[in-house]
C-alpha positions in Angstrom: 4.3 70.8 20.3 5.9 72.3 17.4 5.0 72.1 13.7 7.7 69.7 13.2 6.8 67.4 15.5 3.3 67.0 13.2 4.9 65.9 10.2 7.5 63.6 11.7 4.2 61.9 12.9 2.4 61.5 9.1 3.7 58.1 7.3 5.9 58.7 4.6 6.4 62.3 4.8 9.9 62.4 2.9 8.5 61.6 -0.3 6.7 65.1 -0.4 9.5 67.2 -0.9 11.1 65.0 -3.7 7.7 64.9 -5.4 7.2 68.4 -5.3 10.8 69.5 -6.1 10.1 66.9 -9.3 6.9 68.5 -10.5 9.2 71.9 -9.9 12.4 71.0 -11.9 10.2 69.2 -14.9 7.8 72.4 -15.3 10.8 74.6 -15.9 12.9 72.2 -18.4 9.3 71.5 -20.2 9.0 75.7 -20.1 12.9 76.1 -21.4 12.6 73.9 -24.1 9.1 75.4 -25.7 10.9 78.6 -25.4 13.4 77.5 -27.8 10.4 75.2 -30.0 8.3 77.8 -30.2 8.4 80.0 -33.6 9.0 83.9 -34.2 5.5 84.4 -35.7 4.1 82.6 -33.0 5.3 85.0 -30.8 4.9 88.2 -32.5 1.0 87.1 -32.8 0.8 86.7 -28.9 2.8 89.7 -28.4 0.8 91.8 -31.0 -2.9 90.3 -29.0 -3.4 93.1 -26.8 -3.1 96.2 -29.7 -5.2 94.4 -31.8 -8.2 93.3 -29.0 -8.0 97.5 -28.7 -7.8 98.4 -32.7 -11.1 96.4 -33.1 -13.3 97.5 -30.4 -12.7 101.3 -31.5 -13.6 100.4 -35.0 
């Protein structure tokens, strides 16, 4: 019996696809627009994170 054959079996299958494509599309458009939100010095502080974690444990 192939795979196929499994999920035409399970009640309500089709749903899963459109859920997940949902949950897909909405994390990228939610990503896109805090791309454009989010400020310059925010940014440059998370960019800057890994120089300064090493500046301070030298010191």
């Amino acid at each position: 019996m192939k795979f196929i054959n499994y999920l035409e079996s399970i009640a309500g299958v089709g749903i899963f696809p459109l859920v997940s494509l949902g949950i897909f599309f909405s994390f990228f458009v939610v990503l896109t627009i805090w791309t454009f939100k989010v400020s310059k010095e925010h940014l440059n502080k998370m960019k800057n994170i890994p120089l300064n974690e090493s500046n301070e444990s030298n010191q």
